[in-house]
N, C-alpha and C positions, 0 to 999 in steps of 0.2 A: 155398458148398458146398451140397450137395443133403441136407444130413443130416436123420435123423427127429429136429429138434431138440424139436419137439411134445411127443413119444413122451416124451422124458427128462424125468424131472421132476429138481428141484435135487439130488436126495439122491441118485437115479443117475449124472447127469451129473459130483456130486463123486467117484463112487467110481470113474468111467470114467477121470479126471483123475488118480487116484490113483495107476493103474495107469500111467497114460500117463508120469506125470511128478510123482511125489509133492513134490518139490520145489518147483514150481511153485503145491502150493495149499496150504493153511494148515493141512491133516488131515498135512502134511506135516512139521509142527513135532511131530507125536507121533511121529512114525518118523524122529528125529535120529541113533537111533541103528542104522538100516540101510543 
């Protein structure tokens, strides 16, 4: 994919993930109960 992966740093790219699919990353074990 052509993403601005650069642009993200880790702590964006977690929160981007968060949104996408909180399930999927580990900030996801604090919203167990959403």
């Amino acid at each position: 994919g052509a993403l601005p992966a650069p642009a993200l740093s880790a702590a964006e790219l977690g929160e981007v993930l968060r949104e996408l699919g909180p399930h999927r990353t580990r900030a996801g074990d604090r919203e167990t109960g959403a």
